[in-house]
Legacy VTK file of the C-alpha trace (Angstrom):
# vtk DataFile Version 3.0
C-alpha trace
ASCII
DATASET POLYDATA
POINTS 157 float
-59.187 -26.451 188.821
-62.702 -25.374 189.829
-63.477 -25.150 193.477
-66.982 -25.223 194.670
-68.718 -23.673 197.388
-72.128 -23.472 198.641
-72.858 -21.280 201.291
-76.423 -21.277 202.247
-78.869 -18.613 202.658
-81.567 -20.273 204.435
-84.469 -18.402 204.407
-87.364 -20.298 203.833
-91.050 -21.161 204.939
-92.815 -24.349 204.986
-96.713 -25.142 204.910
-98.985 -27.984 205.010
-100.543 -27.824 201.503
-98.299 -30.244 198.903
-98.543 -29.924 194.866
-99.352 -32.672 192.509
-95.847 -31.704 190.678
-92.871 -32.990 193.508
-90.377 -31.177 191.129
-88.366 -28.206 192.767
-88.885 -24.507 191.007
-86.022 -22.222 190.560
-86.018 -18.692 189.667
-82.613 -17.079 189.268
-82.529 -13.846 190.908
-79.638 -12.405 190.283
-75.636 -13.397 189.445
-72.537 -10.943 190.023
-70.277 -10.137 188.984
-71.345 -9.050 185.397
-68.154 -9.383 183.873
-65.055 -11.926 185.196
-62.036 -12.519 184.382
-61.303 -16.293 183.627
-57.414 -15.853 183.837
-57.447 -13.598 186.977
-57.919 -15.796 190.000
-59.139 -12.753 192.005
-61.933 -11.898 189.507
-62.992 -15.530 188.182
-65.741 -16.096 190.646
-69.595 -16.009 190.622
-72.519 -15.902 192.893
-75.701 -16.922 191.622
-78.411 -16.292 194.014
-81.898 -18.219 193.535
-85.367 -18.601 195.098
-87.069 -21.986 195.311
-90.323 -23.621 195.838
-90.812 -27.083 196.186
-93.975 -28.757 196.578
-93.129 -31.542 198.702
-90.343 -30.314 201.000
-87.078 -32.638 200.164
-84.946 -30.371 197.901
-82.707 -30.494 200.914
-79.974 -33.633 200.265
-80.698 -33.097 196.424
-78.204 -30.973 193.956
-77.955 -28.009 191.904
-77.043 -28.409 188.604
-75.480 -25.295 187.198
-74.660 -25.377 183.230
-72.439 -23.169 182.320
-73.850 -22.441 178.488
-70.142 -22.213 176.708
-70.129 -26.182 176.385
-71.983 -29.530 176.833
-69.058 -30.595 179.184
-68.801 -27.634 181.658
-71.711 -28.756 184.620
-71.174 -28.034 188.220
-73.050 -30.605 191.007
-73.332 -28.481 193.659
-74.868 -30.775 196.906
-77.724 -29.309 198.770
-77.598 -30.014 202.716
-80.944 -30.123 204.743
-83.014 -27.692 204.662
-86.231 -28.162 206.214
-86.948 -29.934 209.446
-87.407 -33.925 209.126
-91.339 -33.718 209.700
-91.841 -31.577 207.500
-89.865 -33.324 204.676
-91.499 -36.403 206.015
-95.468 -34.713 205.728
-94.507 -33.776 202.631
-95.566 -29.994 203.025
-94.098 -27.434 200.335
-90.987 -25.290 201.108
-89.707 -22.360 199.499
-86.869 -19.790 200.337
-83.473 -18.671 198.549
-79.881 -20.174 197.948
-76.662 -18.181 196.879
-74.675 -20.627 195.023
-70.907 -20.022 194.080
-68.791 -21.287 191.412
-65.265 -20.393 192.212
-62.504 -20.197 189.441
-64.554 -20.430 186.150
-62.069 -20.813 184.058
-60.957 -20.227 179.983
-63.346 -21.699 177.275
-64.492 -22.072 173.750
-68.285 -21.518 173.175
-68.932 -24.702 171.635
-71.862 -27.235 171.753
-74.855 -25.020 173.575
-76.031 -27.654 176.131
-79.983 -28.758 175.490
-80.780 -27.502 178.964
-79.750 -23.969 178.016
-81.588 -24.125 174.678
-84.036 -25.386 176.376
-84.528 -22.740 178.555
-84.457 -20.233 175.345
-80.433 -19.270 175.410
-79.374 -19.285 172.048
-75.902 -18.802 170.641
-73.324 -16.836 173.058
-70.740 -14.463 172.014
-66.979 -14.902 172.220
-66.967 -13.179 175.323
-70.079 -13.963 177.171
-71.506 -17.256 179.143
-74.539 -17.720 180.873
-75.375 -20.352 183.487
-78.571 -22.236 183.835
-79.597 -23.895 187.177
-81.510 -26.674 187.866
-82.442 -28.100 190.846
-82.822 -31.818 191.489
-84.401 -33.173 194.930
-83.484 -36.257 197.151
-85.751 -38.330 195.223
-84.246 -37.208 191.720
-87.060 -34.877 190.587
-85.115 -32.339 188.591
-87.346 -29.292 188.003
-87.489 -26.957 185.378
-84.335 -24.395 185.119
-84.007 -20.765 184.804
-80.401 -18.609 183.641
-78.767 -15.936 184.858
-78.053 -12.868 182.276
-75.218 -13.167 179.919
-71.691 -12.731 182.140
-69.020 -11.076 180.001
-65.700 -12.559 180.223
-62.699 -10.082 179.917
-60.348 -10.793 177.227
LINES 1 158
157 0 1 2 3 4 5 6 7 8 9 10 11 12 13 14 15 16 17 18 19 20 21 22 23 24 25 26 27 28 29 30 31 32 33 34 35 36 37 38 39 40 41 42 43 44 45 46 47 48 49 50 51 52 53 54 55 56 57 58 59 60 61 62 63 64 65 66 67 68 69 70 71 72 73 74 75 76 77 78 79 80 81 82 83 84 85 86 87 88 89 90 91 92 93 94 95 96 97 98 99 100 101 102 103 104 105 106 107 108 109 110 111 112 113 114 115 116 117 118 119 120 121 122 123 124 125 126 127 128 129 130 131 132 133 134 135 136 137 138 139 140 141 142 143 144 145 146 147 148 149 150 151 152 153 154 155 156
């Protein structure tokens, strides 16, 4: 079974200018481990850690959407809590900062049917012992922005 976590890192500014485009940006910074183990409980854990901009402040209450590239079926919704204070959600002014977001216990599976957001986003086909993970953010009013992937995780035999 996959747990999910999603500890916050909440740094993030706010100003009063808003964007025509309410759809949250994400820009995977980094993931680690590069390599897990899917059988090993102890090594079977990742940490994807992402900046974000959103022109009109209410990522906060949305989800990220993390696709994990091996198959169609294997999504994570990961909620988002608040993040920016109520007038400034409410004023609409942009917000941008960072989130580390964890999948715990990725587990054992085929590479199969390459979801369209990660072909999308230019992943092609994966190796037999490699996955990537696309994320996507979505706000509180359902604007789902355009994704970005981590580099290709090997998975231990």
């Amino acid at each position: 079974m996959r747990r999910i976590l999603l500890p916050l890192l909440l740094t993030g500014t706010w100003a009063a200018c808003a964007s025509d485009d309410p759809a949250p940006i994400v820009h995977v910074l980094s993931a680690t481990p590069d390599q897990i183990d899917p059988a090993d409980d102890l090594h079977d854990d990742v940490r994807i850690t992402v900046e974000y901009e959103d022109a009109d402040g209410d990522l906060g209450e949305g989800v990220a959407e993390i696709h994990d590239c091996r198959d169609d079926t294997l999504t994570t919704v990961l909620p988002i809590p608040a993040i920016a204070p109520d007038d400034v959600v409410s004023d609409g002014a942009k917000i941008t900062g960072s989130l580390d977001l964890y999948l715990t216990d990725v587990g054992a599976a085929t590479a199969a049917t390459l979801p369209s957001v990660c072909a999308d986003l230019g992943i092609t086909a994966l190796g037999a012992d490699e996955t990537v993970f696309c994320v996507v953010l979505v706000d509180q009013k359902e604007h789902a922005g355009p994704g970005d992937c981590t580099e290709a995780i090997t998975l231990a035999p």
